[in-house]
C-alpha positions in Angstrom: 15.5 -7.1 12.1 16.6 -10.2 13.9 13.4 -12.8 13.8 13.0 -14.1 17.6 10.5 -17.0 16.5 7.9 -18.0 13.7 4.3 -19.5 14.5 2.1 -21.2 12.4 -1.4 -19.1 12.8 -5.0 -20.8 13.0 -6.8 -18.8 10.4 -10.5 -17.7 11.7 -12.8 -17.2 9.1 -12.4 -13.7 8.5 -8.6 -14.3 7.5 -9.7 -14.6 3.9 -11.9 -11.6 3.9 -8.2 -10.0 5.6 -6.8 -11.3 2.7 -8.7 -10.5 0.0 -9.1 -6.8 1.2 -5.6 -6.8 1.3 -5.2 -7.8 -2.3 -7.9 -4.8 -3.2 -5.9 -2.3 -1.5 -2.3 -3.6 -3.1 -3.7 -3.6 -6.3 -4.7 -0.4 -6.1 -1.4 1.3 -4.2 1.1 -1.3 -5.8 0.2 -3.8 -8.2 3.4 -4.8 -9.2 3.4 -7.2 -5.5 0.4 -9.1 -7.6 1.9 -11.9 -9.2 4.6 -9.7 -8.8 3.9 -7.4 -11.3 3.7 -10.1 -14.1 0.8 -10.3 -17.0 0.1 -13.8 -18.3 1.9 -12.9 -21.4 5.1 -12.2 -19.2 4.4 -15.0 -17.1 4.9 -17.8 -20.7 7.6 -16.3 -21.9 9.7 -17.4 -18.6 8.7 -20.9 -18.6 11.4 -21.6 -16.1 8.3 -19.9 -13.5 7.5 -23.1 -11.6 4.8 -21.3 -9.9 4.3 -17.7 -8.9 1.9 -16.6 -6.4 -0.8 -14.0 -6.6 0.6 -12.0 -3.2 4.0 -12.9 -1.6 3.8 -10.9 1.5 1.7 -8.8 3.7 4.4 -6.1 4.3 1.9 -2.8 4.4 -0.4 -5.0 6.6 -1.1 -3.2 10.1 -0.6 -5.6 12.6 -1.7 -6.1 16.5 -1.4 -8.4 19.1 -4.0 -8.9 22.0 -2.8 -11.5 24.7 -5.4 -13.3 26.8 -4.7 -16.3 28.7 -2.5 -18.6 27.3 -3.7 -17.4 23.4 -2.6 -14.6 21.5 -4.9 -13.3 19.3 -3.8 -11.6 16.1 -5.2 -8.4 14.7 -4.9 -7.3 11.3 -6.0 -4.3 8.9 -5.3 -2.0 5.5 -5.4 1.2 5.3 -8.7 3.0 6.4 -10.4 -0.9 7.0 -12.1 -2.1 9.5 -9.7 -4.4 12.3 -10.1 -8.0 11.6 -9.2 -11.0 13.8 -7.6 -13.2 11.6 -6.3 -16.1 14.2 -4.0 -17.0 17.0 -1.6 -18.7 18.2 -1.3 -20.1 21.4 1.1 -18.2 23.9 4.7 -20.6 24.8 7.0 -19.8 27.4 9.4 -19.0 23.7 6.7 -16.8 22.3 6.0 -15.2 25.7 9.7 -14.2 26.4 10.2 -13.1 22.4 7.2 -10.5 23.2 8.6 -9.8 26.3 10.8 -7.3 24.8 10.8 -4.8 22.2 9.7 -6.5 19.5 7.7 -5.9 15.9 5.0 -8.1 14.8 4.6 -9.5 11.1 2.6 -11.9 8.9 4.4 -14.4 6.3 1.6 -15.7 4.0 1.6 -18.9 1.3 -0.8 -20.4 -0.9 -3.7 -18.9 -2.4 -4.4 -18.1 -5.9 -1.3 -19.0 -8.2 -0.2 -19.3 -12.3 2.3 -21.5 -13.7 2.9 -22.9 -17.3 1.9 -26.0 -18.5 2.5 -27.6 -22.0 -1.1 -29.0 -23.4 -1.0 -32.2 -25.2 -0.4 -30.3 -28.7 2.4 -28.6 -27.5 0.8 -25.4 -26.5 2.3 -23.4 -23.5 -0.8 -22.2 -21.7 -1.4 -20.6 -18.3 -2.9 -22.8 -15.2 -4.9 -21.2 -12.5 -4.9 -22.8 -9.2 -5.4 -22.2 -5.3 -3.5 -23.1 -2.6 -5.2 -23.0 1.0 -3.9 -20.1 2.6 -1.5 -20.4 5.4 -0.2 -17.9 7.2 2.5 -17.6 10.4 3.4 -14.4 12.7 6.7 -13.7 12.9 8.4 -11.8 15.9 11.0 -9.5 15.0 13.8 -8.4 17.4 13.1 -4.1 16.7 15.6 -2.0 15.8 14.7 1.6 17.0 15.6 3.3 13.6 14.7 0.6 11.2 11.3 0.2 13.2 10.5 4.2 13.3 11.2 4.1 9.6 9.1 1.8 8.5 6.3 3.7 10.8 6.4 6.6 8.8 6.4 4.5 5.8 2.9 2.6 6.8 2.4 6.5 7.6 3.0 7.8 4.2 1.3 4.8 2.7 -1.9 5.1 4.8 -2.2 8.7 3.8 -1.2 9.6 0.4 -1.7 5.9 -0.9 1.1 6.7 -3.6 3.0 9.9 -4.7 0.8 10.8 -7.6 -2.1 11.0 -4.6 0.0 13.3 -2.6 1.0 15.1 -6.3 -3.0 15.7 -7.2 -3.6 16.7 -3.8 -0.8 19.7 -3.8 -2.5 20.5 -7.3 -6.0 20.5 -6.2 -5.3 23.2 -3.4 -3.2 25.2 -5.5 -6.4 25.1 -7.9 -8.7 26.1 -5.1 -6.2 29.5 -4.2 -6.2 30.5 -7.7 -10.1 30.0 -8.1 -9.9 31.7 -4.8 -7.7 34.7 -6.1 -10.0 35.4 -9.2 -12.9 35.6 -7.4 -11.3 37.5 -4.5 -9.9 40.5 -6.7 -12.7 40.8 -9.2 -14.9 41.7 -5.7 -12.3 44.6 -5.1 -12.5 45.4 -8.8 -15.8 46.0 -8.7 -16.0 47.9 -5.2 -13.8 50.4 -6.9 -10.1 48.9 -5.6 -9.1 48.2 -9.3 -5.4 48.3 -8.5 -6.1 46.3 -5.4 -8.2 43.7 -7.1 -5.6 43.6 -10.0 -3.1 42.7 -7.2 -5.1 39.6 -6.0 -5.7 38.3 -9.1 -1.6 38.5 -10.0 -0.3 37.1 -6.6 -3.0 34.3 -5.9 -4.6 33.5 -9.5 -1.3 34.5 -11.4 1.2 32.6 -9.8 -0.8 29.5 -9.1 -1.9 29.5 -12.4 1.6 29.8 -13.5 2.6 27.0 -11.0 0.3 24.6 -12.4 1.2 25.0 -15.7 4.9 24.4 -15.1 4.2 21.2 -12.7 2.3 19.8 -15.6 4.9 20.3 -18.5 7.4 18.8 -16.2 5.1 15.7 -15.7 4.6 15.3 -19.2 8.5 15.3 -19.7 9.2 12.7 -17.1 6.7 10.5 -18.3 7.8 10.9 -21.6 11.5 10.1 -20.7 10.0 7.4 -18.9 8.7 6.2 -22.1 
């Protein structure tokens, strides 16, 4: 997307408590954007790292924007989290004609919490642990109709599932619950007398999902062992 303009925002005090739910939720959904994915023990062996922040963007941040006067106010939230009002900006002819149009909204953050390597007087490489104020500026992007729509469904996906091993444990789960289901089901007809019936049931719902679990799993455990 083609960025329209850039404005530095003036943080209420709830940004941080934005922020810091923000971290919760990435860690939990992708932890490889913390310090981008690095441990401490990563982080000294690449002593070239001048400094590496703790998040570098706020890309699966949902973002609105409520215009009031000459101020626009800016609106953020994570998935399933309440809508915070992190700051504003204050609404130029520029900005004004920028959200004039179609347009998408994001948040470019810096500072915060942060590592980098420092040598101790004995010649020790060590990690350092310091904060930056945070800073953070709303950028207006020109939207492309596909590219926006995509990324829609993404946030989408994201919000709903989390990750794929949530939308993975969910199909299990249900499959679980119609074999459970099945058991109970056709030992009922068993023992009402439909024996052929009942033994049916229990073959097309407790059978095959049964049957389905097990091969899902084996083929997990392969994956994750080629991952390996």
């Amino acid at each position: 997307m083609t960025i329209l303009i850039k404005k530095n925002i003036t943080l209420t005090e709830d940004a941080q408590v934005f922020i810091q739910k923000y971290i919760n939720y990435i860690g939990e959904v992708n932890p490889a954007d913390i310090y981008e994915g690095l441990t401490d023990k990563q982080i000294l062996k690449n002593k070239f790292i001048f400094k590496i922040s703790q998040l570098n963007n706020l890309d699966l941040a949902n973002i609105d924007l409520h215009i009031t006067n000459n101020t626009v106010y800016i609106l953020a939230s994570v998935w399933n989290s309440k809508v915070i009002k992190i700051g504003t900006v204050a609404l130029t002819n520029q900005l004004k004609l920028a959200l004039s149009h179609g347009y998408y909204p994001s948040l470019q953050i810096s500072g915060g919490n942060c590592k980098k390597v420092i040598t101790t007087e004995y010649g020790e490489d060590t990690i350092s642990n310091d904060f930056v104020p945070y800073q953070l500026k709303l950028v207006v992007h020109q939207a492309d109709t596909k590219q926006y729509h995509s990324q829609k469904i993404d946030s989408i996906y994201q919000s709903t599932f989390k990750n794929e091993n949530s939308l993975i444990s969910l199909a299990k789960n249900l499959m679980r619950c119609f074999a459970v289901f099945g058991l109970l089901l056709g030992i009922g007809f068993m023992f009402l007398g439909f024996f052929l019936t009942g033994l049916m049931v229990v073959v097309a719902f407790f059978g095959v999902n049964s049957y389905t679990l097990l091969l899902a799993d084996t083929h997990m455990q392969q994956q994750s062992q080629r991952a390996n």
